[in-house]
C-alpha positions as CSV (number, residue, x, y, z in Angstrom):
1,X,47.7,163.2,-94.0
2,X,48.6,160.5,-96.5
3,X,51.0,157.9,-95.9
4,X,54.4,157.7,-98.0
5,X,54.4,154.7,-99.3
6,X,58.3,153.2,-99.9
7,X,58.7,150.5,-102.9
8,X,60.3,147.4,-101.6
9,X,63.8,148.2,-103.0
10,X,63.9,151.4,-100.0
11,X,62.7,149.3,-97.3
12,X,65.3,146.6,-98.0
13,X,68.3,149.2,-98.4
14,X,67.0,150.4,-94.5
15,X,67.4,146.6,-93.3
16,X,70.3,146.5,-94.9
17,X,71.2,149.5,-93.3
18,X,70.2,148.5,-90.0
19,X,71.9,145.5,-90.4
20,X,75.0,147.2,-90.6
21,X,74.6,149.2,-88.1
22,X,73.8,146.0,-86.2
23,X,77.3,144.7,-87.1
24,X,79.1,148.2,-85.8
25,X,77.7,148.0,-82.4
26,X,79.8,145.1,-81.5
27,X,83.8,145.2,-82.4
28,X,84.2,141.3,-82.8
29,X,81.1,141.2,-85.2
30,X,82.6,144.3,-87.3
31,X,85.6,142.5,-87.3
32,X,84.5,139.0,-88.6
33,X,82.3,141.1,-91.1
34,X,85.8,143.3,-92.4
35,X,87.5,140.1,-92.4
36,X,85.6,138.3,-94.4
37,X,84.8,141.6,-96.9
38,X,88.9,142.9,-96.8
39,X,87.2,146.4,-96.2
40,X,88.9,148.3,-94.0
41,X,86.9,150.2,-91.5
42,X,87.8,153.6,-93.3
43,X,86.2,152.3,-96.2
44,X,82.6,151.5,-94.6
45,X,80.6,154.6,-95.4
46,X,81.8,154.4,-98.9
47,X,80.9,151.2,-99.3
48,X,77.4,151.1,-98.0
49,X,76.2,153.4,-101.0
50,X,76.9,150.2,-103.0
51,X,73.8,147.7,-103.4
52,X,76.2,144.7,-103.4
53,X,77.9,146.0,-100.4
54,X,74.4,146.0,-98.7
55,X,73.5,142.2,-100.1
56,X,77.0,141.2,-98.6
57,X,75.9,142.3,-95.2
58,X,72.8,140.6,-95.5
59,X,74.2,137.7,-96.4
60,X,77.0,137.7,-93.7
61,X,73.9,138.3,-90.9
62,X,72.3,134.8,-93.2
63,X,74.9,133.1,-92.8
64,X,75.0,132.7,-88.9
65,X,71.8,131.8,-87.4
66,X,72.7,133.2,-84.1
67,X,73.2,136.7,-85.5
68,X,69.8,136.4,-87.5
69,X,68.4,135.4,-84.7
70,X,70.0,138.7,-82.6
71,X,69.4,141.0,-85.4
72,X,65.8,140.0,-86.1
73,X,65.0,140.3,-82.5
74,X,67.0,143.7,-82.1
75,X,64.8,145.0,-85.2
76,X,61.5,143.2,-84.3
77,X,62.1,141.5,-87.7
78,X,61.1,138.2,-88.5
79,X,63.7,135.9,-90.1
80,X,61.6,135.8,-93.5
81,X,61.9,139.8,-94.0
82,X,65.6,139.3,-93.9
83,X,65.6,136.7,-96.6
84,X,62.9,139.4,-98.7
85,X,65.3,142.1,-98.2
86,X,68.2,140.6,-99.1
87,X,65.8,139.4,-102.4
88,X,65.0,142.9,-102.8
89,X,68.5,143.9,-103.4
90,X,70.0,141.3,-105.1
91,X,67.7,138.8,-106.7
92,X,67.4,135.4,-105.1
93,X,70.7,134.0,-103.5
94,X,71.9,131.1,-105.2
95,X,72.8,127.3,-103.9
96,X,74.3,124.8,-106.1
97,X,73.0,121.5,-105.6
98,X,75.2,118.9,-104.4
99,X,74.7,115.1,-104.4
């Protein structure tokens, strides 16, 4: 039997997937992430078959290290595959460089 191989673009969209899935499980996490989005909860399964909606919910997980820490360890994920995923889907994230 051969192995399916998936291109890096698949396994990040199931991180990202997992990641929101991550969020749902817990009501005050879902509600800091719809805060912070304006989605409403209706809109969630719509939303998710957007790439930018996916790189948002990486990025909300990136943002807090307690919830990458949770997530990673819920997904046996280290913190690095999070940051390749959210890569994967929409280029490097970008910092402005303050003096």
């Amino acid at each position: 039997m051969t192995k399916r191989a998936f291109t890096p673009g698949q396994v990040a969209e199931t991180v990202a997937i997992q990641a929101l899935s991550f969020l749902a499980q817990e009501p005050a996490r879902l509600g800091r992430f719809l805060a912070e989005t304006g989605l409403g909860p209706e809109t969630i399964r719509t939303a998710a078959q957007d790439k930018t909606f996916l790189v948002a919910v990486l990025d909300f997980i990136l943002n807090d290290e307690g919830l990458i820490d949770d997530f990673c360890a819920a997904h046996d994920l280290k913190p690095r595959q999070l940051i390749t995923a959210r890569e994967a889907l929409g280029g490097p994230s970008w910092e402005r460089d303050v003096p």
